[in-house]
C-alpha positions in Angstrom: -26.7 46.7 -171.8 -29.0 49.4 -173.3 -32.6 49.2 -172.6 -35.0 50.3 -175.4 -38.9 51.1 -175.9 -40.3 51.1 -179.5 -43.9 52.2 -179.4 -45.6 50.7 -182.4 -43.1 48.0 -182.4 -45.8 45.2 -183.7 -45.6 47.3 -186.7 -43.8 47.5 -190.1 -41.0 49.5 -189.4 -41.2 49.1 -185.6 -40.9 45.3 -186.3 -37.9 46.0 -187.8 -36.2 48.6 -185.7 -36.9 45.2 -182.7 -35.1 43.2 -185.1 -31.8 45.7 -185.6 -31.7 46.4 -181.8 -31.6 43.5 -180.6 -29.1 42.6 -183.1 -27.2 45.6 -181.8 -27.2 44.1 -178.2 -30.1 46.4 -176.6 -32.5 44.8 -174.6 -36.0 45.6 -176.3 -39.5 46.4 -174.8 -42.2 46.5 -177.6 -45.2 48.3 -176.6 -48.0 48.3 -179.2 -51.8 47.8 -179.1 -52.7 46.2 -182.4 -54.8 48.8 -183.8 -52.9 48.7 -186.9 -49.5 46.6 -185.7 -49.7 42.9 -185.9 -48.6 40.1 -183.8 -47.4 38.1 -186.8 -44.7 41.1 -187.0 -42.7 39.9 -183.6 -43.8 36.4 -183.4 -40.6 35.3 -184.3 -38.7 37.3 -181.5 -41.2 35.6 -178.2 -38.1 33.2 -177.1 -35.6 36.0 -177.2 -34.4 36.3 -173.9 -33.5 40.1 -174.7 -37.4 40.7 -175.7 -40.3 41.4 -174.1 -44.0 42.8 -175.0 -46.4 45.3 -173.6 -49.9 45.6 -175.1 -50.8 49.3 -174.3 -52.4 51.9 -175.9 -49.5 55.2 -175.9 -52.6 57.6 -175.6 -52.8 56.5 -172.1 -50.2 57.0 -169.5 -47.2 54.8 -170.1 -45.3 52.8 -167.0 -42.1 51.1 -167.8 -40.4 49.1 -164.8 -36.3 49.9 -164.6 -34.6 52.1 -166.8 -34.8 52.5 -170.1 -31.6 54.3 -172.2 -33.9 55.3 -175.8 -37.9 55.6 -176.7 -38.5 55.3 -180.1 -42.2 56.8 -180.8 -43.6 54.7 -184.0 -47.1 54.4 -182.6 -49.1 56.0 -185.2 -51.6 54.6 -188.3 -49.1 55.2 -191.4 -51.4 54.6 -194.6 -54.1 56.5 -195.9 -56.9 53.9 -195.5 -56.0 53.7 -191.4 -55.7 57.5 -191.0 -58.9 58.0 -192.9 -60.5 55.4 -191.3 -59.0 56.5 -187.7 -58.9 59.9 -187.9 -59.3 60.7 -184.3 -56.8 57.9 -183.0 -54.0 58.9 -185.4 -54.5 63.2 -183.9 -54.5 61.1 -180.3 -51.6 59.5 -180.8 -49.6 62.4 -182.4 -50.5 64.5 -179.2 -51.3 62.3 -176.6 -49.0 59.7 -177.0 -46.3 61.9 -177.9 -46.7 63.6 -175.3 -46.9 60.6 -172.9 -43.6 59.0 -174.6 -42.2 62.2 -174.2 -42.9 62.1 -170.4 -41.5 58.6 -170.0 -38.6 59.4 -171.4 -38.0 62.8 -169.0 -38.8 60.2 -166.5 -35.9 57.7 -167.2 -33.4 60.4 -168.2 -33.4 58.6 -171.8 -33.2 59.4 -175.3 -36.4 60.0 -177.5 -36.6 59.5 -181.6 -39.4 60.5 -182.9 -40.7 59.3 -186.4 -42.4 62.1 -188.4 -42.7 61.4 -191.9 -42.4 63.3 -195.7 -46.6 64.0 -195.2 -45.4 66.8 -192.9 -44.4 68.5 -196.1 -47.8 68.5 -197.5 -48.1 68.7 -201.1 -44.8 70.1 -201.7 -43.8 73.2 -203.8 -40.4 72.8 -203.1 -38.7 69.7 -205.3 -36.7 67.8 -204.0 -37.9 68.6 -200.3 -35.3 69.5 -197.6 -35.7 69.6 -193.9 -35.7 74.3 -193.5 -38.8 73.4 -196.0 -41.8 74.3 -193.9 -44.9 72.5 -195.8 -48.2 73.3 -197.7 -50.6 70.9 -195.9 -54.3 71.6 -195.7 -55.1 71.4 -192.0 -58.9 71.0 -192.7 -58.3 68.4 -195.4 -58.7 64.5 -195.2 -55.0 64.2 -194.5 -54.2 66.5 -192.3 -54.9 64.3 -189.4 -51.9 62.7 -190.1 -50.1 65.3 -191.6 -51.1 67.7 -188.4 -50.5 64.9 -185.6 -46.4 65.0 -187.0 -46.2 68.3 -187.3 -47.8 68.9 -183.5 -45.4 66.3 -182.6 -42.3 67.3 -183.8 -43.5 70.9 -181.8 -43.8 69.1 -179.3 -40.5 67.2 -179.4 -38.6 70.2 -179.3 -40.4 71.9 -176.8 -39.2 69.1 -174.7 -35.8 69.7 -176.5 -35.6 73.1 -175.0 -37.9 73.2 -172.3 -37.0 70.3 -170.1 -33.4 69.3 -172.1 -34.4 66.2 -172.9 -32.0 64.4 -175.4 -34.5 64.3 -178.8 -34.3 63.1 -182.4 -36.7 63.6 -185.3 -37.0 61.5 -188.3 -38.5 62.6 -191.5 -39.4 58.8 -193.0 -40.2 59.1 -196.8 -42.1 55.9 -198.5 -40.5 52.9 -196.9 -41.6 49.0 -198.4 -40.3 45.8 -197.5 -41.7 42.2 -196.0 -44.4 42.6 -193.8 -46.1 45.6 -195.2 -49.9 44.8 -194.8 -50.8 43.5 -198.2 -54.9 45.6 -197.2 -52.9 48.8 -196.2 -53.5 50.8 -199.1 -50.0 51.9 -200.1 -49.3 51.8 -203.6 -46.5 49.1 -203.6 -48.2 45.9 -201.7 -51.5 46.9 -203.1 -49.5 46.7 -207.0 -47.9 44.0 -205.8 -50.9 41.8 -204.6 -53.4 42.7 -207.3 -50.8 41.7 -209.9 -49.7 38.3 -208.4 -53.5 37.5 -208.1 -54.4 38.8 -211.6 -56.5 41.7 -210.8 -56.5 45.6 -212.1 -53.9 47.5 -210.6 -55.6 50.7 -209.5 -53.5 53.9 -210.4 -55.6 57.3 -208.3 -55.1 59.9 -211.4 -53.4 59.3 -214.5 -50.5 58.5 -212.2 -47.5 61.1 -213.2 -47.5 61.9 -209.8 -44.0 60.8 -208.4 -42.7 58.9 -205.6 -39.3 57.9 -204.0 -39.3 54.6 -202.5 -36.5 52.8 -199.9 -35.9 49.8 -199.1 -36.8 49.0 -195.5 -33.1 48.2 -194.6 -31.7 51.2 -195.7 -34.5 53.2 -193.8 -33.7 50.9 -190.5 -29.8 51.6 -190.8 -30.6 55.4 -191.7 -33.1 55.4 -188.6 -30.5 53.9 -186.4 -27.8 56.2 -187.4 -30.0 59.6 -186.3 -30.5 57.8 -182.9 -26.9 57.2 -182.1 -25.9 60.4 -183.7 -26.6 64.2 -181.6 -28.5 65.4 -184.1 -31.3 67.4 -182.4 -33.0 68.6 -185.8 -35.2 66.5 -188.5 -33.6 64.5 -190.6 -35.2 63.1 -193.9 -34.5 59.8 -194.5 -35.5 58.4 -197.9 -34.7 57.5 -201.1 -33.8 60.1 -204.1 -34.3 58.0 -207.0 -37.5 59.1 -208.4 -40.3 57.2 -210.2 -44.3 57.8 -211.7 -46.8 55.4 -209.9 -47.6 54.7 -213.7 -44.2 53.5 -214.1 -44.2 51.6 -210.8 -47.0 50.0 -211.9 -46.2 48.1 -215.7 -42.9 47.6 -213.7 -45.0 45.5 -210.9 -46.9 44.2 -213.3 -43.4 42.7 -215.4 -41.7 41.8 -212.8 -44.5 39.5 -211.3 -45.1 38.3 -214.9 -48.9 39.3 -214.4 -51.3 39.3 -217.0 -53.2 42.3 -214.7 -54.3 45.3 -216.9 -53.8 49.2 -215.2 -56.9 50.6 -214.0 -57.5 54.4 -212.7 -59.4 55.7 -209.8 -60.4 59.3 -208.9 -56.9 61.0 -207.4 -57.6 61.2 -203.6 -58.0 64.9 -201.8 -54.7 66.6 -201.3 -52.4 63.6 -203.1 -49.6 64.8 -203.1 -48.2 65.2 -207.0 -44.2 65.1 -206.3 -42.6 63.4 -202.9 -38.8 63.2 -203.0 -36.5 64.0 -200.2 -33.5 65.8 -200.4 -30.6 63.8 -198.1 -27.6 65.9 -198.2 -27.8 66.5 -194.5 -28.0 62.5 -194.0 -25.0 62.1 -196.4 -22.9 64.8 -194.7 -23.4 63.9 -190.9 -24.5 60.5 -190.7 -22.4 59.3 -193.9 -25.9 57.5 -195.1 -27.5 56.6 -198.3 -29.5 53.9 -199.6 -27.8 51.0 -200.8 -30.2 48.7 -201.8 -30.7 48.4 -205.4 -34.3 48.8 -206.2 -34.7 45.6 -208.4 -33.6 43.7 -205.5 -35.6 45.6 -202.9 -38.8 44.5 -205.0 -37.5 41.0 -205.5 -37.3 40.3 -201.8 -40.9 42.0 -201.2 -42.2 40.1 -204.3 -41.7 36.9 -202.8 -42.9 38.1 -199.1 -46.4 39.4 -200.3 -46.1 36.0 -202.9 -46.0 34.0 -200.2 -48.6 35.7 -197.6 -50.9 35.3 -200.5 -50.3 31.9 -200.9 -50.4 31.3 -197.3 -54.0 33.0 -196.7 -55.4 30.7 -199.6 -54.2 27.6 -198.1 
């Protein structure tokens, strides 16, 4: 039986990389502290007898009884609001917890995936973005805490790589939704989603022609999975290509929740990026991967998930 360790596994994605594994017969350690995970996430997985927790925070050494076979890095705040808020604990975690999950995994003689993300591109000016593109991010800027931690940590990641030979994958995740995205997070699609369920403005930064390409959080799970099984040392973006204007996301919230909400705009944050689109070819060619879920269904399921959060924190 494979043994695995998904840092930030009490969070979005994490939660559901516990979910696939297990489904795919690992045996799962979840290691997160809560900073912005949540326990609600993996409640449903305490009886499993192939699951176990560990509340720890990755910027200080990690010990893992027995072998462990994969370490899957997701430890990280993800949104704009945490990263702003947390700006030194999101550069920690990019360097000292990758680094620490880095060591474990020397340690155990395992495999290590790393999740970067599209921010690692900056504010692109290369459209659609492919993995040789190396980035225009503003180190100094509000976001390049985040953008800087991934980019230190897939340097890091390879260094390992070639340094120490340490079996290593890199993700590149573009904008992933799906149930249990934190409805407070700040990310454009639960933020549409629960302003226009409650009847409030949706807030659109800029006049919102600034585009974005969003999967659904199955296909980025199966695409996730597929770079760890595969020997793919290099990035990889995983994402979806079908572009659309946060304008346009927006009225189409705002129909498809039958909302009465009116758009609203806020000053466009510092360094937003004004295109974000990933270019999969390499996904499609080695991994045989592409998104599958159609996008009115992915926003049907996350509709009634965020529909029924809202409902439940009234009650």
């Amino acid at each position: 039986m494979l043994r695995t360790l998904i840092t930030g596994g009490a969070g979005f994605l994490g939660s559901h990389l516990c979910d696939r594994l297990l489904s795919d017969g690992h045996e799962v350690v979840c290691m997160d502290n809560f900073l912005t995970g949540s326990r609600d996430n993996i409640m449903h997985l305490n009886e499993h007898p192939r699951f176990s927790f560990l509340e720890h925070d990755v910027t200080e050494y990690i010990s893992v009884d027995g072998p462990i076979d994969y370490v899957l890095h997701f430890a990280s705040p993800a949104s704009p609001i945490d990263y702003l808020r947390l700006p030194i604990q999101t550069l920690k975690v990019g360097a000292l917890g990758t680094h620490n999950a880095l060591g474990l995994t020397k340690a155990k003689s395992a495999c290590f995936l790393l999740a970067s993300t599209s921010e690692v591109y900056g504010d692109p000016f290369e459209h659609p973005q492919k993995e040789t593109y190396w980035g225009n991010v503003n180190p100094v800027g509000l976001r390049g805490v985040y953008d800087e931690a991934k980019r230190f940590a897939e340097a890091m990641t390879m260094a390992y790589h070639r340094y120490h030979g340490v079996q290593t994958r890199i993700v590149r995740i573009f904008n992933t939704y799906g149930p249990r995205m934190r409805l407070n997070d700040g990310r454009a699609l639960p933020t549409f989603m629960r302003q226009a369920l409650t009847g409030t403005p949706l807030t659109v930064h800029g006049t919102g022609e600034q585009t974005r390409s969003f999967a659904y959080v199955d296909d980025t799970v199966e695409g996730i999975v597929r770079v760890l099984y595969s020997k793919i040392t290099c990035p990889v973006n995983i994402g979806c290509c079908e572009e659309i204007s946060i304008i346009e996301f927006a009225k189409k919230i705002i129909g498809m929740a039958n909302s009465h909400s009116i758009v609203t705009h806020d000053p466009l944050p510092e360094d937003d990026p004004k295109s974000r689109q990933p270019d999969i070819s390499m996904a499609k060619e080695l991994l045989d991967w592409e998104p599958k879920v159609d996008r009115e269904d992915g926003l049907r399921r996350t509709l009634a998930y965020v529909l029924d959060k809202i409902e439940h924190t009234i009650v």
